[in-house]
C-alpha positions as CSV (number, residue, x, y, z in Angstrom):
1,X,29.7,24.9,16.3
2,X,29.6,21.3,15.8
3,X,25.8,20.2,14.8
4,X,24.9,16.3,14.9
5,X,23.1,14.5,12.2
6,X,21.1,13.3,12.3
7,X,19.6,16.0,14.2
8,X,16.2,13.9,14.4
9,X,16.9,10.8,13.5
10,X,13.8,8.5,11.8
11,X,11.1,9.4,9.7
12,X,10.5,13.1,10.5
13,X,10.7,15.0,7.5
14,X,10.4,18.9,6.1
15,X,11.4,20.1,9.5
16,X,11.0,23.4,10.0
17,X,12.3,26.0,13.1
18,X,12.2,29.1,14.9
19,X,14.3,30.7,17.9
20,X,12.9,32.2,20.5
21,X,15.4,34.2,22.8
22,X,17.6,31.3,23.4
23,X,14.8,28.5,22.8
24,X,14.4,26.8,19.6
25,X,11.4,24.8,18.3
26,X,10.8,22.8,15.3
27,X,7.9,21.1,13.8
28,X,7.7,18.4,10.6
29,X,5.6,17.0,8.2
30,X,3.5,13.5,9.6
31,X,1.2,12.9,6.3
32,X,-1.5,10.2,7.6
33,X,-0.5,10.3,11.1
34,X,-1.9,10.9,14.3
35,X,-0.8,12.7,16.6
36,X,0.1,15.0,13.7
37,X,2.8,17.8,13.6
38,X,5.7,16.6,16.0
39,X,7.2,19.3,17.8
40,X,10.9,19.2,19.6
41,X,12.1,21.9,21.4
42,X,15.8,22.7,21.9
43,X,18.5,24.6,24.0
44,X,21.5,24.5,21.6
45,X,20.8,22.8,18.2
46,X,22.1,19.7,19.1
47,X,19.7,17.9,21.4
48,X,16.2,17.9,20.8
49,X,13.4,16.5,23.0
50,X,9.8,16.0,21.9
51,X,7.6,18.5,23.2
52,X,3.8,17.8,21.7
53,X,1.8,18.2,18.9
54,X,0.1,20.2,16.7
55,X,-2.9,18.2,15.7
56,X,-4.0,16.3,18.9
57,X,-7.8,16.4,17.9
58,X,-9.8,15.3,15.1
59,X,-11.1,18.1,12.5
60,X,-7.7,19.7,12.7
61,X,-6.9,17.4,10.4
62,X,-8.6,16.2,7.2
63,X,-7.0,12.5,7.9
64,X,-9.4,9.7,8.2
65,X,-10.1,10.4,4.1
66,X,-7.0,11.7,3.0
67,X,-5.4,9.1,0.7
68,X,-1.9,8.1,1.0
69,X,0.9,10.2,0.1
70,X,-1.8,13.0,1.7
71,X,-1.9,14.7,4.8
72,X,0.1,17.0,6.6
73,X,2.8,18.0,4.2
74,X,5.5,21.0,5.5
75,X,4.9,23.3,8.1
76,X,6.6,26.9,8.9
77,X,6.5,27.1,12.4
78,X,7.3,31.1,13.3
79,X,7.1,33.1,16.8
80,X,5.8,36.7,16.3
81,X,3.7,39.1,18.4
82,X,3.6,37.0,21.6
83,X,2.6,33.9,19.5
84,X,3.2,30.6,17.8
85,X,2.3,30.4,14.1
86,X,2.3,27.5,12.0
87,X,1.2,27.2,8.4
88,X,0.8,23.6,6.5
89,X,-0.6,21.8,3.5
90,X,-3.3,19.5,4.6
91,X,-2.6,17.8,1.4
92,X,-6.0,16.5,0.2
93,X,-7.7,17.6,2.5
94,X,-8.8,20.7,4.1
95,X,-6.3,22.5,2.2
96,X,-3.1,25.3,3.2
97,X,-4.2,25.7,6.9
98,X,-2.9,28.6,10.0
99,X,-2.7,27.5,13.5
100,X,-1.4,28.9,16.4
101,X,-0.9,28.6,19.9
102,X,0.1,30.6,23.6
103,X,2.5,27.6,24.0
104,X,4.4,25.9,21.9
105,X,3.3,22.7,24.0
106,X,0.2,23.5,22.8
107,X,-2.8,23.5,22.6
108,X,-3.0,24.8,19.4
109,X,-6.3,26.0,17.8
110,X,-8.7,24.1,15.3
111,X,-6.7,25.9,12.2
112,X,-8.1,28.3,9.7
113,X,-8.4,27.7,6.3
114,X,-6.3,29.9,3.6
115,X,-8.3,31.6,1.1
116,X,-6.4,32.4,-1.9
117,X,-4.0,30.3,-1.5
118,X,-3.7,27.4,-4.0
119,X,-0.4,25.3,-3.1
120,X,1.7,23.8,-0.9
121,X,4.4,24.0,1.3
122,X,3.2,27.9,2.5
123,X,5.5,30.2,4.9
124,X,5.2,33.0,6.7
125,X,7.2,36.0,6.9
126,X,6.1,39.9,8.1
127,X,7.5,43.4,7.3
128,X,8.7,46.0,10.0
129,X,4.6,47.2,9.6
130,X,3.7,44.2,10.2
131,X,2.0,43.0,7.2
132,X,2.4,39.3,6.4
133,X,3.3,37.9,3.2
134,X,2.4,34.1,3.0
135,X,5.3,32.7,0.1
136,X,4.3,29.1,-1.5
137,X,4.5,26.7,-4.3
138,X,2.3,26.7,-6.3
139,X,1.6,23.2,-7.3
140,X,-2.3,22.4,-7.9
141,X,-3.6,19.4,-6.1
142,X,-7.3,19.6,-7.0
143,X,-9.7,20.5,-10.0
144,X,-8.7,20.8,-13.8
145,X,-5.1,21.9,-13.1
146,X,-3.7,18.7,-10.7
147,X,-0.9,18.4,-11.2
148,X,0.2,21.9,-13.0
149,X,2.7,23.5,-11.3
150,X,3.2,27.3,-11.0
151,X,5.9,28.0,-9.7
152,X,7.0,29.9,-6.6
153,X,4.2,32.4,-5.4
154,X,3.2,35.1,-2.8
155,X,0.0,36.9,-1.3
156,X,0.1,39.1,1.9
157,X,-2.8,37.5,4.1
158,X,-4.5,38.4,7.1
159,X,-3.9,35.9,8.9
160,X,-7.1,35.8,11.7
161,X,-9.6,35.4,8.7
162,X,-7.0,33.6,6.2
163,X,-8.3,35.7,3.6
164,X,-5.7,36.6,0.8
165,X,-5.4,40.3,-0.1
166,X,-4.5,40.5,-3.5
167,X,-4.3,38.1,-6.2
168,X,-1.1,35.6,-6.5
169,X,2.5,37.1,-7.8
170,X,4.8,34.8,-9.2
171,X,8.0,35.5,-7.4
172,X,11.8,33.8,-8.5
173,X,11.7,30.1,-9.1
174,X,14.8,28.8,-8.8
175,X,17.4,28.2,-11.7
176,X,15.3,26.3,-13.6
177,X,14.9,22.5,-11.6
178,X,11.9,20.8,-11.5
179,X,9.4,21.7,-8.7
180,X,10.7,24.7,-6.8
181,X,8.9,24.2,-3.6
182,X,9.5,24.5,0.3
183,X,10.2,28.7,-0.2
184,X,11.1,30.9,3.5
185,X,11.4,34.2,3.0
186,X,14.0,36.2,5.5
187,X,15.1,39.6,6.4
188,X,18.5,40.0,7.6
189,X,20.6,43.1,7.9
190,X,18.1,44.6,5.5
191,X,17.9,42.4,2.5
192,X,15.3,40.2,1.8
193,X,16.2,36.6,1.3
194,X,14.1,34.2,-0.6
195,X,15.6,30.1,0.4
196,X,13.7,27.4,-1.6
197,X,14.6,23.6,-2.8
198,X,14.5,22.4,-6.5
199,X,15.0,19.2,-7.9
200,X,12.7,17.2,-7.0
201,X,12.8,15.7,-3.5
202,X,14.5,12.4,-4.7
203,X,18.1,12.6,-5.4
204,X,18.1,15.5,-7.3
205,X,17.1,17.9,-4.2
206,X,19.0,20.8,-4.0
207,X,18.6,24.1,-1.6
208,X,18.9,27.6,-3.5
209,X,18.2,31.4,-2.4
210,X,17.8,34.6,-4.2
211,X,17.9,38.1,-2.0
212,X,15.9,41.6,-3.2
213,X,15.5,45.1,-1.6
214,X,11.9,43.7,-0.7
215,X,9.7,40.8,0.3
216,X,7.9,41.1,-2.9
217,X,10.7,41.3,-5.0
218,X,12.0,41.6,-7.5
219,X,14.9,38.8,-6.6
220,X,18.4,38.3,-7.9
221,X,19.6,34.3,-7.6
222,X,22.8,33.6,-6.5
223,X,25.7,32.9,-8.5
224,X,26.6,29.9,-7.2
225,X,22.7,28.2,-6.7
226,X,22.3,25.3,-6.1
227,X,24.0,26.2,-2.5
228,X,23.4,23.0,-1.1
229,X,23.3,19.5,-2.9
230,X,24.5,16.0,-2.2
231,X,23.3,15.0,-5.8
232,X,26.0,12.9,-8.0
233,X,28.3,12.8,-4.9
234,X,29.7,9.7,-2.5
235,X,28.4,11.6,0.5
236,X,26.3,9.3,2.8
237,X,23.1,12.1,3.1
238,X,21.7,12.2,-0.2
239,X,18.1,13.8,-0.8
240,X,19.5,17.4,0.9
241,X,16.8,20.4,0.4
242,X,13.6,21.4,1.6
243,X,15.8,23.5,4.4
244,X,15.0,26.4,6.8
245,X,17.6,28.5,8.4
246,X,18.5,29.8,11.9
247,X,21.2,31.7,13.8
248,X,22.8,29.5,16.1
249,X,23.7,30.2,19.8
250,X,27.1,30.8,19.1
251,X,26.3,34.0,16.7
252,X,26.4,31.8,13.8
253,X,24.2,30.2,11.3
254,X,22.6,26.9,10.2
255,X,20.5,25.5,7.9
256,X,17.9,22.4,9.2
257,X,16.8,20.3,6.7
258,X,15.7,16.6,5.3
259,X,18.0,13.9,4.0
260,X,18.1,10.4,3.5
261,X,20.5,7.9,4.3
262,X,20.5,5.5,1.4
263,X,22.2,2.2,1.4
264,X,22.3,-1.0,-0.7
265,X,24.7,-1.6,-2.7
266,X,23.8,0.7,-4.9
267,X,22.9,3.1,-2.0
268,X,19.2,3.3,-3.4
269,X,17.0,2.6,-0.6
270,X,16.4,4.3,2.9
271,X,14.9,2.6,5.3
272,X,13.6,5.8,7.6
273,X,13.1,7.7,4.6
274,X,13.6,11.6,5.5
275,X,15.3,12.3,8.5
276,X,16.4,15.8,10.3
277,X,19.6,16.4,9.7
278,X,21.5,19.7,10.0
279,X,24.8,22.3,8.7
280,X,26.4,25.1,9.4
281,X,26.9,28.1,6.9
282,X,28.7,31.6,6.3
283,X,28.2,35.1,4.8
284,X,30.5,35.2,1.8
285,X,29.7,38.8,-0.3
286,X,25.7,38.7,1.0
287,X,25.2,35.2,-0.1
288,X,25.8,31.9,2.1
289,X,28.3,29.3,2.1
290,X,26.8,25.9,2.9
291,X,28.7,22.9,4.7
292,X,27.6,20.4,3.0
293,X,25.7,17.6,5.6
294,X,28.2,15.4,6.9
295,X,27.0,12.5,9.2
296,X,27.8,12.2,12.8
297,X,29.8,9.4,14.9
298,X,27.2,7.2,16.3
299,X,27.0,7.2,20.0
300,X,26.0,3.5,20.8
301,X,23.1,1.5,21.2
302,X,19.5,3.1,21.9
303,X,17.3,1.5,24.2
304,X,13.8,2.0,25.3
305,X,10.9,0.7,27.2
306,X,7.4,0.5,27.8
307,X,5.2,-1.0,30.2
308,X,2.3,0.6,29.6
309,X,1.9,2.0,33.3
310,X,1.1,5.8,32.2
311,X,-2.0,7.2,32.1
312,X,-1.4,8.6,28.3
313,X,0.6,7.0,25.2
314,X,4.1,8.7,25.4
315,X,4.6,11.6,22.6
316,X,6.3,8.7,20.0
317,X,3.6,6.4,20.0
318,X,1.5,6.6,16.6
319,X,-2.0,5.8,14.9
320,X,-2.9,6.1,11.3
321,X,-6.0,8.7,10.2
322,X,-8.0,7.7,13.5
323,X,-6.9,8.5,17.7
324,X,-5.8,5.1,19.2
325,X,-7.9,6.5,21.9
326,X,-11.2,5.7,20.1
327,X,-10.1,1.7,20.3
328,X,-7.3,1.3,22.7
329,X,-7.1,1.2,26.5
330,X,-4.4,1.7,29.0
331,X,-7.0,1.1,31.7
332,X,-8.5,-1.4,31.2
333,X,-5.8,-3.8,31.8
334,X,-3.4,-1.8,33.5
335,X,-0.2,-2.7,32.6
336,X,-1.1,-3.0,29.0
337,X,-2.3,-2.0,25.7
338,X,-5.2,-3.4,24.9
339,X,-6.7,-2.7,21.4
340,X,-9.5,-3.7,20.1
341,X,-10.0,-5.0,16.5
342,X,-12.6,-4.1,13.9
343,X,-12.2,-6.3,11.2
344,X,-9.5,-4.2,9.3
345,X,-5.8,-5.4,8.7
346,X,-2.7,-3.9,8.1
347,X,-3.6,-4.0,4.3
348,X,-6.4,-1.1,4.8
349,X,-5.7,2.5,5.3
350,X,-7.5,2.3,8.7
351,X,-5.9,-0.6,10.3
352,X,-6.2,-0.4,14.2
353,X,-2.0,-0.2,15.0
354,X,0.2,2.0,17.5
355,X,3.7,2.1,16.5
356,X,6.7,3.9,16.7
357,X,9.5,5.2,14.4
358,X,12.4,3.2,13.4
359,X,15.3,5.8,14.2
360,X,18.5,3.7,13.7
361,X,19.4,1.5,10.8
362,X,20.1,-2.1,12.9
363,X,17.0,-2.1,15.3
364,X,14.9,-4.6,17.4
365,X,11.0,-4.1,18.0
366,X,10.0,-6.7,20.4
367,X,6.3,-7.2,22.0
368,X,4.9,-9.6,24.6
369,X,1.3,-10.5,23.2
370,X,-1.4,-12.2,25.1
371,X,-3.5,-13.1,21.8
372,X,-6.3,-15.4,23.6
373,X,-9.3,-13.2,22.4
374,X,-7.7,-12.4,19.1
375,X,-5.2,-12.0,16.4
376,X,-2.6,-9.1,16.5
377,X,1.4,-9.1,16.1
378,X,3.9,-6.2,15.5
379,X,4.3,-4.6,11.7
380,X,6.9,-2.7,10.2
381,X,5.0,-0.4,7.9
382,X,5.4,2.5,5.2
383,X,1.8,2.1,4.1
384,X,-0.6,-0.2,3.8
385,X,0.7,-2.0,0.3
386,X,4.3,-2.2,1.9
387,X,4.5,-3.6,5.0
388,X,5.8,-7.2,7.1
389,X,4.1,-8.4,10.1
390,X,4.3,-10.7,12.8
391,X,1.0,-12.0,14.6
392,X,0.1,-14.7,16.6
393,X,-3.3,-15.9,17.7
394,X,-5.4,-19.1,17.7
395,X,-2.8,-21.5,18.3
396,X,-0.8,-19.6,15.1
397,X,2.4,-17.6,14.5
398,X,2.6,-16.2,11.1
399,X,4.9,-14.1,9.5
400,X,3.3,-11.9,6.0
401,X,5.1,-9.7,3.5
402,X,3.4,-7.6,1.7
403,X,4.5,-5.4,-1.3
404,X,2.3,-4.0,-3.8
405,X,0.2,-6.6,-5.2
406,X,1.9,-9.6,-3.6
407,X,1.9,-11.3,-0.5
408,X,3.5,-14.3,1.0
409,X,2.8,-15.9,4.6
410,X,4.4,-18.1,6.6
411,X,2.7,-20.1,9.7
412,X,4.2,-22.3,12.5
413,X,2.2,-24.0,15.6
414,X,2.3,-22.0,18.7
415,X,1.7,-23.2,22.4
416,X,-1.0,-21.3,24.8
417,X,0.0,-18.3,26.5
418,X,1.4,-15.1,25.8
419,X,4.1,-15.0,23.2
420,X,7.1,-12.1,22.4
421,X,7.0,-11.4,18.9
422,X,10.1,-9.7,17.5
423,X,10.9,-7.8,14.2
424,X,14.9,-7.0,13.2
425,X,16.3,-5.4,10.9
426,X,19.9,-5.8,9.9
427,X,22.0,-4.1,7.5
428,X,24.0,-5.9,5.0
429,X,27.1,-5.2,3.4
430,X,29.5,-6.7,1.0
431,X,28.8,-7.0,-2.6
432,X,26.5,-9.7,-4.9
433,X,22.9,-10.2,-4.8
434,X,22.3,-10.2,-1.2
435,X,23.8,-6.6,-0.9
436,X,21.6,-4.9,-3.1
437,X,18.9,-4.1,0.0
438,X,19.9,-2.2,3.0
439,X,18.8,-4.6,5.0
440,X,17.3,-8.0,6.1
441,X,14.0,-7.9,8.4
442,X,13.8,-10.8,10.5
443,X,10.4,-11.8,12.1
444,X,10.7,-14.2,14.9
445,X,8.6,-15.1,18.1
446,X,9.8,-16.6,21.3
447,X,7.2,-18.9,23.1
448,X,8.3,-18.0,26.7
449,X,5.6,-16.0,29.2
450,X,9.3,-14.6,30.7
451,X,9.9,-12.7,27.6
452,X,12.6,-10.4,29.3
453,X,14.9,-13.2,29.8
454,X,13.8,-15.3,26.7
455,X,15.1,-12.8,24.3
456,X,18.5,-11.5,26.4
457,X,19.4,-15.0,26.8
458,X,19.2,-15.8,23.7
459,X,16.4,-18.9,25.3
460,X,14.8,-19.8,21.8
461,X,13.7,-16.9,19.2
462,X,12.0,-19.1,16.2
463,X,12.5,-17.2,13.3
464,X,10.1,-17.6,10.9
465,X,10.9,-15.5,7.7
466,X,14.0,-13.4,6.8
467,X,12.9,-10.5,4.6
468,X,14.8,-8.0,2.4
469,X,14.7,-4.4,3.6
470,X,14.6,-3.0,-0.3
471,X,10.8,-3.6,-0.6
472,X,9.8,-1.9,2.7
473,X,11.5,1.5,1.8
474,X,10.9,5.0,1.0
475,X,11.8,4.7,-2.4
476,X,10.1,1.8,-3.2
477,X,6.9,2.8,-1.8
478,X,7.7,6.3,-3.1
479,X,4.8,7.6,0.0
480,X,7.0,10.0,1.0
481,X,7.4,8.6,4.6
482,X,9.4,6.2,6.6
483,X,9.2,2.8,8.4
484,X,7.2,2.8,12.1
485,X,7.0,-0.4,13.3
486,X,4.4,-1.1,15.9
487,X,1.4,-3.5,17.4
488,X,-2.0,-4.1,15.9
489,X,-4.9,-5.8,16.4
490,X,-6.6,-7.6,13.3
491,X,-9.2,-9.8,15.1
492,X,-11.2,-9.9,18.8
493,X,-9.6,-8.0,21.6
494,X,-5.2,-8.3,21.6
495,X,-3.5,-6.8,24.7
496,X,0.3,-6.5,24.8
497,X,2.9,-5.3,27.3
498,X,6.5,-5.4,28.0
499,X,7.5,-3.3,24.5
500,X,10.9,-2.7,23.9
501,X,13.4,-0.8,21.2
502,X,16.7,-1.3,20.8
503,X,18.6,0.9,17.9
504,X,22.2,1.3,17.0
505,X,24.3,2.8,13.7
């Protein structure tokens, strides 16, 4: 069967899936943000529509302290004995975590903490008895050995208590890349199958798999590992591993998985850092043969709206480490968001923002913001030290890049009344100077209460700073995530309507 890529397009990385009967369900990493654990739910492997969450309270989560690059770091998500189970690294936080759920939709319960389990990246897997063997990497966040990194490892686990049964085994590692990580451990036809990525996450990523008459070993790598890598090639998904696998409903067999789209000159940066993507695969002699991850035809433009009207923030709005509940309100302006500052910025790890995924690489955010009893603008963020806003308030619009250390600001006068503030992004080709970046990010506002016409017209945008893309990028941040782009609040009370996306490849 023919598979799109992406598959899930934006920054939703490690992804992770299970079929059940002819339903399939996938869940990915979300580090800092809230909701956590995005689930998507699909019918044939090609179209996937968000479902929920995971980690719609606080306390499942360990995320108003974590640090950056923490979080929620690669779940298994796994149906078995009438129930969802998902495993993940709260990475600095409370630690390797079990959750599980009646629904897939959720709710899902407060999670239970593994016990002798020191690692990341853990799956699940159970015999025809039924025991479970929980399969990790064993890379030590915390204590004397940070950092130290142990390889692949295994402990059968009861799973109600999270109490390990046995001490760690070390189980095959890979063919000798650095940090063998994301293992899934699979029984099919009989033989046990042990998938894992090695390499390193950055361009080096590779998918390979060993097999063994049992879960615990001992395993035999293939001959031909790595079985999947884009690494030293032209192909336009670099950054392939980290991948789970899946029969297809056409008898077949897939693997899903991250990748990046880099571009640039250079084709070093990636604007929506690790995306879905996904490829097919056969049986050759007991060992699969991996397409390798070819990128789809674009469809056209992507546009959506919001105007606020719901009762709830739809499933693709986002907060960092706190609920935009605790300081946002549908209600009480109906019609808008209203959020309410406390004194933080986009510069803090707290900052009081709601934004969405970037999801196509030419893309425009726009925002009407009524700014009379504060400041507040749209941001395209991967973390707080790399980020470019747009704000308006107090007769002011002011464009602000930040990256690292540095930031630069740029002001113009504004007239009273609501503004639309809009951010751009545009991908540039050719060769020179100016092609090095993926992109350019323009940040412009149009002073015009009728913002719906103003910016379809073409009635007036006022650009006030043209930005390049390479500095507000996964690589260059190196956090692991991708650019979301949404409104925030930095002083008083900031309400905004009329939001809009518009994406295209």
């Amino acid at each position: 069967m023919t598979l799109p890529n992406p598959a899930v397009p934006g920054f939703h990385p490690d992804p992770s899936v299970t079929r059940v009967g002819d339903d399939y369900y996938l869940a990915c990493s979300s580090f800092e943000y809230l909701p956590g654990l995005p689930l998507f739910h699909s019918r044939d492997l090609v179209r996937w529509e968000p479902i929920g969450h995971v980690v719609t309270r606080p306390g499942q989560l360990a995320l108003e302290k974590v640090p950056t690059l923490g979080g929620a770091w690669a779940p298994t998500v796994r149906f078995h004995d009438g129930r969802f189970w998902l495993v993940v690294t709260d990475a600095m936080g409370r630690g390797s975590l079990i959750f599980t759920a009646e629904r897939a939709e959720g709710p899902w319960s407060d999670g239970v903490v593994m016990q002798g389990v020191s690692g990341i990246d853990p799956d699940l897997a159970w015999d025809s008895d039924g025991t479970c063997f929980v399969t990790y990497s064993g890379l030590q966040l915390d204590g004397d050995r940070a950092g130290e990194h142990l390889g692949v490892q295994q402990v059968r686990m009861d799973l109600e208590t999270g109490r390990a049964l046995e001490e760690p085994r070390s189980l095959w590692s890979g063919t000798g890349l650095m940090f063998p990580e994301a293992p899934h451990l699979y029984e099919i036809d009989g033989v046990w199958y042990l998938l894992i990525a090695e390499g390193g996450t950055e361009r080096g990523h590779s998918v390979s798999i060993a097999r063994a008459a049992r879960p615990d070993g001992p395993f035999e790598g293939c001959p031909a590992n790595p079985v999947l890598s884009a690494r030293s090639t032209d192909r336009p998904v670099q950054n392939t591993g980290h991948a789970d696998l899946v029969r297809t409903p056409d008898g077949g067999w897939a693997l899903i998985l991250p990748g990046m789209r880099p571009r640039g000159l250079t084709r070093a940066f990636s604007p929506m850092g690790r995306e879905t993507f996904s490829t097919a695969l056969e049986w050759v002699d007991g060992w699969p043969v991996v397409e390798p991850v070819r990128l789809t035809p674009p469809t056209g433009p992507v546009v959506r709206h919001d105007d606020f009207t719901g009762a709830e923030l739809g499933l693709e709005w986002l907060s960092i480490r706190t609920p935009a509940a605790d300081w946002s309100s549908l209600t009480e302006r109906p019609g808008h968001l209203v959020v309410h500052a406390d004194g933080s910025t986009m510069d803090d790890p707290r900052p009081r923002f709601v934004g969405r995924r970037q999801q196509h690489e030419s893309a425009v955010f726009s925002v009407r913001v009524d700014s009379a009893g504060g400041v507040g603008g749209l941001s395209l963020r991967i973390d707080e030290r790399h980020h470019y806003d747009i704000e308006v308030g107090a007769g002011i619009a002011r464009a602000r890049a930040r990256v690292g250390g540095l930031c630069q600001t740029w002001e113009q006068p504004l007239p009273p009344g609501p503004v639309t503030v809009r951010i751009e992004t545009e991908p540039v080709g050719g060769m020179g100077l100016d092609a090095l970046g993926p992109d350019l990010v323009r940040l412009s506002v149009v002073p015009d209460t009728d913002s719906d016409t103003a910016i379809d017209s073409g009635g007036g945008p006022v650009e006030l700073a043209v930005l390049d893309g390479r500095y507000v990028c996964a690589e260059t941040a190196a956090s692991f995530t991708g650019r979301v782009v949404g409104m925030y609040a930095a002083e008083g009370t900031v309400a905004f309507d009329r939001f809009s996306y518009r994406g295209e490849d």
